[in-house]
C-alpha positions in Angstrom: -9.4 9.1 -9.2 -6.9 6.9 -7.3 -4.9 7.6 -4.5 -5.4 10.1 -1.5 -5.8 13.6 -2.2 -5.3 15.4 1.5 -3.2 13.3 3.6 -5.0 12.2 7.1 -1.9 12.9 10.0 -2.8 10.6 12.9 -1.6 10.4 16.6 -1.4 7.7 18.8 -0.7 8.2 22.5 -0.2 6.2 26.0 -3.7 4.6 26.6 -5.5 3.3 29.4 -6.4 -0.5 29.2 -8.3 -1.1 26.3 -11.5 -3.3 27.2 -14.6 -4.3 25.2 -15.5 -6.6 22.4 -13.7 -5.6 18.8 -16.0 -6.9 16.0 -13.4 -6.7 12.7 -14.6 -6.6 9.5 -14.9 -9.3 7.1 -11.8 -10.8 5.6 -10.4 -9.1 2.8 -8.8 -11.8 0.7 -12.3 -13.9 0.8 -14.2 -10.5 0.0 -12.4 -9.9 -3.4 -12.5 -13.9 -4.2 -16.8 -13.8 -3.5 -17.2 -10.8 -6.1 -15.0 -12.1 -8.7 -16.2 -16.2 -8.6 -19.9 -14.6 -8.3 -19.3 -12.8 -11.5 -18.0 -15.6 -13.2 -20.6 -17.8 -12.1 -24.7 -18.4 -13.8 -26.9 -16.9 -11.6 -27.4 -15.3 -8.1 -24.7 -14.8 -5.6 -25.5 -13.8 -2.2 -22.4 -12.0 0.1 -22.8 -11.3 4.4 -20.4 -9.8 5.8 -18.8 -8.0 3.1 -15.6 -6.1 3.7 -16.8 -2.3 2.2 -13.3 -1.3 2.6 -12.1 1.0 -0.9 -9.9 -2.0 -2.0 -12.9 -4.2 -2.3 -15.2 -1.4 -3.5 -13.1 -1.1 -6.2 -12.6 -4.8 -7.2 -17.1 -4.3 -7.0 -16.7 -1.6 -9.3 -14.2 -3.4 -12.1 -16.9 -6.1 -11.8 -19.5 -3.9 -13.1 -17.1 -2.9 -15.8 -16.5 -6.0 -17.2 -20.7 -7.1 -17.2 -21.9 -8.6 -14.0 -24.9 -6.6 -12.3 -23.1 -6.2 -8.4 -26.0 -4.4 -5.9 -25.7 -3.4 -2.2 -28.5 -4.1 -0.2 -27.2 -3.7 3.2 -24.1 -2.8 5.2 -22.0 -6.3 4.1 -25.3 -7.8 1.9 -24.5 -8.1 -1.1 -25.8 -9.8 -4.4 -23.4 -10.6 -7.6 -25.8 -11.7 -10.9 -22.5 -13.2 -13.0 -22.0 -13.9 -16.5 -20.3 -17.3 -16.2 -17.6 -18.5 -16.9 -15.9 -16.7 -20.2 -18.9 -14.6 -20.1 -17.1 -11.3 -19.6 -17.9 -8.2 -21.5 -15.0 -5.8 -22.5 -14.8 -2.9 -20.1 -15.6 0.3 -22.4 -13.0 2.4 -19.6 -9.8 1.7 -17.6 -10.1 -0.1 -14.3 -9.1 1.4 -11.6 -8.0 -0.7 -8.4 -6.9 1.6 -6.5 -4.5 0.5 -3.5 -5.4 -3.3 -3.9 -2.5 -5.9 -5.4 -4.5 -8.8 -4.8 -7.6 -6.6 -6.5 -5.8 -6.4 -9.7 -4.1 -9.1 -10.1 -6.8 -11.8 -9.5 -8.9 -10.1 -11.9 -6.0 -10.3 -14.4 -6.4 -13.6 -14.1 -10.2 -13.7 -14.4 -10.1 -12.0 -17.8 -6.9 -13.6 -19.0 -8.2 -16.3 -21.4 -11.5 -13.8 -22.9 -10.4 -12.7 -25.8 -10.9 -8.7 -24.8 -8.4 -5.9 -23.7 -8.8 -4.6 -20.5 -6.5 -1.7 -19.1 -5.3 -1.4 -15.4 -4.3 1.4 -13.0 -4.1 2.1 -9.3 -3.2 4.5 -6.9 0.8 5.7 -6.4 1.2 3.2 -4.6 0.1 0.3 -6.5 1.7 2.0 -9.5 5.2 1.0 -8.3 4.0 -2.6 -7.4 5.9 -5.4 -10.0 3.1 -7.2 -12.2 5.1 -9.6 -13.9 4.8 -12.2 -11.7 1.7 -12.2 -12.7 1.4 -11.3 -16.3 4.2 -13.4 -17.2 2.3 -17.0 -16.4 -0.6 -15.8 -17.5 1.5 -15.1 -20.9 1.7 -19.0 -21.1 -2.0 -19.0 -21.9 -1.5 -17.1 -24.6 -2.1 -13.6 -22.7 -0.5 -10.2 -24.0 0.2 -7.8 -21.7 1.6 -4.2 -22.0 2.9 -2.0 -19.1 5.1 0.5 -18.1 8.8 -0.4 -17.2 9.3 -3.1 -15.4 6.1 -4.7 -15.7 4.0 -1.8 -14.4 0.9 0.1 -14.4 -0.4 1.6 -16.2 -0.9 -1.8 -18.1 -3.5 -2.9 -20.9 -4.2 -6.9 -20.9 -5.0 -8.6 -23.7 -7.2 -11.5 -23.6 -6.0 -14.9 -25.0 -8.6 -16.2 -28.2 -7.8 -19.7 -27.7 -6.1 -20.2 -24.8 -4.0 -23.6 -23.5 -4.1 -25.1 -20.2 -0.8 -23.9 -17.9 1.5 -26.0 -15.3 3.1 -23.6 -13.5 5.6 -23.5 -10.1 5.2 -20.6 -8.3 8.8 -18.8 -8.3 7.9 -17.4 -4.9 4.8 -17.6 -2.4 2.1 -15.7 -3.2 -1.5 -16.3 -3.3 -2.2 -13.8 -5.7 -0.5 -15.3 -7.9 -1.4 -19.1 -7.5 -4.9 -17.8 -8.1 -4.7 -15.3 -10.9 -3.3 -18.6 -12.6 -6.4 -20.8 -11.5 -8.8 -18.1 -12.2 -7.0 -17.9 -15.8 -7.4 -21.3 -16.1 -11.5 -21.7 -15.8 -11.2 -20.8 -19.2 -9.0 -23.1 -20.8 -9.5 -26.1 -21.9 -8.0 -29.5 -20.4 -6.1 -28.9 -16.6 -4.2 -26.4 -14.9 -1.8 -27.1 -12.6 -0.3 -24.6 -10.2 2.7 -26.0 -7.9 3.8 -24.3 -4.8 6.9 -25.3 -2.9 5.9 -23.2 -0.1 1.6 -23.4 0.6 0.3 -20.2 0.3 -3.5 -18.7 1.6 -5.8 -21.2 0.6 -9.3 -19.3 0.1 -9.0 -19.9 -3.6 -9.0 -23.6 -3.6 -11.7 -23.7 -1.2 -14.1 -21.2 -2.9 -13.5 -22.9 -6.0 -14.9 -26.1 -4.7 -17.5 -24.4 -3.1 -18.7 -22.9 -6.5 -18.7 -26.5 -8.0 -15.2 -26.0 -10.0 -13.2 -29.5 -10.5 -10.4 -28.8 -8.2 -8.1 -31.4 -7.0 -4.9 -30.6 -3.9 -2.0 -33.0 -3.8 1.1 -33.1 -1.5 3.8 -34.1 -3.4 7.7 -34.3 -3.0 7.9 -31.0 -5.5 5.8 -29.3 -3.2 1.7 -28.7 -3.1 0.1 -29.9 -6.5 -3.4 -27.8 -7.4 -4.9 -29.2 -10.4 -8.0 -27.2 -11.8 -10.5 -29.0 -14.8 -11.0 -26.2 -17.1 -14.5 -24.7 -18.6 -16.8 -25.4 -15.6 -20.1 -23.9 -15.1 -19.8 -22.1 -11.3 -22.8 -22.2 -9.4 -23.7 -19.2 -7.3 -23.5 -19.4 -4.3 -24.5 -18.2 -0.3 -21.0 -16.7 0.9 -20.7 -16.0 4.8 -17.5 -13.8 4.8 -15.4 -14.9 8.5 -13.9 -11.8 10.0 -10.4 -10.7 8.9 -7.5 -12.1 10.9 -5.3 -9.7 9.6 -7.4 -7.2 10.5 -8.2 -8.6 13.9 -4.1 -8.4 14.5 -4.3 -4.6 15.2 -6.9 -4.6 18.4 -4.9 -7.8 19.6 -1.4 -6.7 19.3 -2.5 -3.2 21.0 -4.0 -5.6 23.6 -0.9 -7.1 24.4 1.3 -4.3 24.6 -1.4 -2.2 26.7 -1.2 -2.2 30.5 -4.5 -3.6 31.9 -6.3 -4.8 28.7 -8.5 -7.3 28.4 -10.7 -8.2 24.7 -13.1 -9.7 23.0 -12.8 -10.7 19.3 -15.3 -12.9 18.2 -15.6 -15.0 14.7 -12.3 -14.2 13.8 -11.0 -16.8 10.6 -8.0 -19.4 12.0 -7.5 -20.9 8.1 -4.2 -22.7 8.9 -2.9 -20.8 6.2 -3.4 -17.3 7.1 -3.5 -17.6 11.2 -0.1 -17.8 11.6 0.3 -14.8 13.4 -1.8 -16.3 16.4 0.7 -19.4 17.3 3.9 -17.0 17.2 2.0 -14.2 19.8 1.4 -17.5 21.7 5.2 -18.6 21.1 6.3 -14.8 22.9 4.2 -15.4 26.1 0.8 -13.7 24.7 -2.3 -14.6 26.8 -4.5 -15.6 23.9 -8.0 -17.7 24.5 -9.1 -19.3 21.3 -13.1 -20.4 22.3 -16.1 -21.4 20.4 -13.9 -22.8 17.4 -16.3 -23.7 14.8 -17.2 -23.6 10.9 -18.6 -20.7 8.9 -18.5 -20.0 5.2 -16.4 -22.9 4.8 -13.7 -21.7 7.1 -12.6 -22.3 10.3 -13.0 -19.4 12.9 -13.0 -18.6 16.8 -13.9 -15.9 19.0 -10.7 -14.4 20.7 -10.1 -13.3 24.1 -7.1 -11.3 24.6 -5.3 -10.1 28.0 -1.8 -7.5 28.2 0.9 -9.5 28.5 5.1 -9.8 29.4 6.7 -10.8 26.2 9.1 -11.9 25.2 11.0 -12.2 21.5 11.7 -15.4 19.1 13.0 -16.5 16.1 10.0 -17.0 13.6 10.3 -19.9 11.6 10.4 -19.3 7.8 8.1 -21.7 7.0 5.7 -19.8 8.8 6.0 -16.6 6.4 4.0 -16.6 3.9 0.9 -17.7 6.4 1.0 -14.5 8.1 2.5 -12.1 5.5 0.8 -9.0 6.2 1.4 -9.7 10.2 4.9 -8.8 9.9 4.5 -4.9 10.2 2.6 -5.2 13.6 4.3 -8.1 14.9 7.3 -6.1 14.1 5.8 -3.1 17.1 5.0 -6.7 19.1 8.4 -7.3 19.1 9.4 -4.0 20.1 7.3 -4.3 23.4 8.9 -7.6 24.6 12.0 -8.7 26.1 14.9 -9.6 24.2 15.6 -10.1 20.4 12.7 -11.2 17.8 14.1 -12.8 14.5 12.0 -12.8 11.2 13.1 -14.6 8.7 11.8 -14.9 4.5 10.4 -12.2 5.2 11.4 -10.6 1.4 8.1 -10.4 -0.2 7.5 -7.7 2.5 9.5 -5.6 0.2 6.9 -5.6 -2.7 3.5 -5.0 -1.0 1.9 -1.8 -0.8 5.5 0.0 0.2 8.7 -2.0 1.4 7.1 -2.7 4.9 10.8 -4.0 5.9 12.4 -0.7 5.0 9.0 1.5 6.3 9.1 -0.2 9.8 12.7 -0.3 10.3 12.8 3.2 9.5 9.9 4.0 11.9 10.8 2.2 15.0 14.6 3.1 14.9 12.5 7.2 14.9 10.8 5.7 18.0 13.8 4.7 19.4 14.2 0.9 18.9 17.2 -0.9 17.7 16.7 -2.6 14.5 18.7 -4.9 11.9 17.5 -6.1 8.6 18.4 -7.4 5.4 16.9 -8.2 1.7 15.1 -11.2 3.4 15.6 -10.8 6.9 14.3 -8.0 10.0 15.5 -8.0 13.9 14.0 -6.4 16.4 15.7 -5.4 19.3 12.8 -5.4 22.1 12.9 -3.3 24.7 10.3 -4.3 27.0 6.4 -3.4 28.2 6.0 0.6 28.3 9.6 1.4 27.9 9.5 2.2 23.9 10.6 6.2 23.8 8.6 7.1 20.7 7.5 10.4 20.0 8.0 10.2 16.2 6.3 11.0 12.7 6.3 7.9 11.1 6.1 7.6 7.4 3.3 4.9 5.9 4.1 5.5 2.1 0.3 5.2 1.3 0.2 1.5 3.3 -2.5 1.0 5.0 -0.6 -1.6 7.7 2.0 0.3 7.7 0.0 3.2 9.3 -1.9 1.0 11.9 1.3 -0.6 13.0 2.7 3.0 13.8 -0.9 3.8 16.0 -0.9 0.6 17.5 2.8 1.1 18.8 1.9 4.6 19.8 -1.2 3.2 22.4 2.3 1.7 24.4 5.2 4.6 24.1 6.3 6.8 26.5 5.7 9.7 23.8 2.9 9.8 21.3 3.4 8.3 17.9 2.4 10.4 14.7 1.7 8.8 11.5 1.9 11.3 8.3 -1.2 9.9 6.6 -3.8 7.9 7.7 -6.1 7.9 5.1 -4.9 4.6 3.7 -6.2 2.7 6.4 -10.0 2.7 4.9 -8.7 1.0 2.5 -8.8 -2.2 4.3 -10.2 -1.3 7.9 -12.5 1.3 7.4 -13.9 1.1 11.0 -10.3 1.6 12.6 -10.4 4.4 14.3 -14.2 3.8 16.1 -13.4 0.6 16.6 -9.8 1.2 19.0 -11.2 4.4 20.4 -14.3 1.9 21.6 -11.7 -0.1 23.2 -10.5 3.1 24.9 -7.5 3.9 22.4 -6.5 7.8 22.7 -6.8 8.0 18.8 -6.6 11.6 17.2 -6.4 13.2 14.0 -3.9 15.9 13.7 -3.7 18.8 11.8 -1.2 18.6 8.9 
């Protein structure tokens, strides 16, 4: 069944200095990407450092469904015996993803040019999210989709028989997208070619190439040109999963606004196209140590230290958006800490993720006191400097999982504690949150409803 049966209430309150070392999980996006190019590959693929959050549990299960053999053999070793490319079997029961967009919609992709039907459903949450950005591309293959309205799940997926090969710009960044496309196109014949005016998250490309697909990346003057040979045979592969940046943001951003603190975050992923949370902390005075920057999995990654630091806000360039997307919510509580006004800009995708994280922040931090602005593509935060944040609100997280950490993280810094209404969708994607910050020293609780 998906979604959350019992909500989780959750407080936050002032903390000591968090110290310690904070090992993250793996990265989500390159979790989901190893289980779906194993299972379309011939042979053995071998996963560390796995991500066993629900969203990628889920994607494991759908897997299953559609015919590769996916086994567990240790906390984040995993094996994935695929069926090559085209090789999928017709799923004899819905698949459920759960919470996870980029779950659903990359394995849309996958199964897009098999000629099979394959029906989709999540959680509440994932319910309301649009899929026609995706389906309708993957319609140019020859795909049939059919979903509630406006392009929602429920949803049933018809594979294309003979599909055609796709060129395709991207109406909007998103990764899930761009590679629902390419993954739709290692079935077709001839090339796909996916063009981004904005460059999105890039662990697509990369693991293609690693797998042995014929992938080719092109700057041009219409923007980033990605052209994929169809019909490969993927190899299997050794996949070393670099810990989450995204994840990593919550113990550093509740290092920074915590009096005293002073981290460790080791092997933490700095892919140019997800890190860019990092350079703007930097940017508002954060006392950030990148060391040991090195190469694992095919990514680029470096161990973190991290001190409490004065702040202060910025304007965030646009062009940095898309490269740290899901940072906005608890760069949005960074904000709040510092001194003086923090700008984000292009910041409208925010409004179709797992809830309208503009509209569920704004709402939250204005309950805890701080002054906020915001538009269909734009949010300002008012800061109001280290430890003077009133709080002592119930925050809302409408079943999102960043939403709800953001809240907690904030609530570590406020003069008042910080209540979130459900934190159950946090195992989604960090299932270790709550041992991990009270290691640090967070004052964590959970709260009766």
């Amino acid at each position: 069944m998906s979604g959350h049966d019992t909500p989780i209430p959750m407080t936050a309150r002032k903390s000591g200095p968090l110290r310690g070392t904070a090992e993250v999980p793996g990265d989500k996006s390159i979790s989901h990407r190893s289980l779906i190019f194993g299972a379309m590959a011939v042979g053995e693929t071998r996963v560390t450092g796995l991500l066993e959050g629900q969203d990628v549990l889920d994607t494991a299960k759908a897997m299953r469904a559609f015919g590769a053999e996916v086994t567990r053999h240790a906390p984040g070793e995993w094996s994935v015996h695929g069926v090559g490319v085209g090789g999928f079997s017709e799923p004899a029961d819905v698949i459920d993803c759960g919470n996870s967009g980029t779950g659903v919609r990359l394995i849309m992709g996958a199964m897009a040019t098999t000629a099979m039907s394959a029906t989709f459903t999540g959680d509440a949450s994932l319910r309301k999210r649009p899929m026609g950005r995706v389906t309708d591309p993957l319609s140019l293959f020859g795909t049939q989709a059919y979903g509630r309205k406006g392009g929602r799940l429920p949803m049933t997926v018809v594979g294309a028989a003979n599909p055609v090969p796709v060129r395709y710009t991207t109406p909007v960044p998103s990764a899930q997208v761009k590679s629902a496309i390419l993954l739709a196109g290692l079935n077709a014949p001839g090339q796909t070619v996916v063009i981004e005016r904005e460059p999105t998250r890039d662990h697509s490309e990369r693991m293609l190439v690693g797998f042995g697909a014929e992938l080719t990346v092109e700057d041009a003057k219409e923007g980033r040109i990605i052209t994929l040979t169809g019909r490969p045979e993927l190899r299997p592969q050794t996949v070393a999963v670099p810990r989450d940046p995204s994840s990593a943001a919550f113990p550093v951003c509740a290092a920074l606004i915590t009096e005293g603190s002073d981290i460790f975050v080791p092997g933490v992923s700095q892919n140019l196209t997800r890190n860019g949370l990092y350079p703007t902390l930097v940017e508002m005075g954060a006392d950030i140590t990148f060391e040991n920057p090195r190469e694992e999995g095919g990514e680029p990654v470096a161990d973190l230290r991290v001190k409490f630091s004065a702040l202060k806000g910025i304007e965030v360039p646009p062009s940095r958006a898309a490269s740290m997307i899901d940072e906005f919510p608890v760069l949005s509580v960074v904000a709040a800490c510092a001194e003086g006004i923090t700008i984000m800009r292009g910041v409208k995708e925010l409004r179709v993720k797992e809830s309208d994280r503009i509209d569920a922040m704004a709402r939250g931090l204005e309950a805890c006191g701080v002054r906020v602005e915001e538009d269909e593509d734009t949010l300002i935060v008012h800061g109001m400097g280290a430890g003077n944040v009133p709080g002592g609100a119930t925050c809302a997280v409408h079943l999102d999982h960043r939403i709800a950490m953001s809240f907690l993280v904030l609530g570590l810094a406020t003069k008042k504690p910080v209540t979130v209404d459900d934190g159950s969708p946090i195992a989604t994607s960090f299932p270790v949150f709550e041992t991990l910050m009270a290691g640090l020293g967070a004052a964590l609780e959970r709260t009766p409803a």
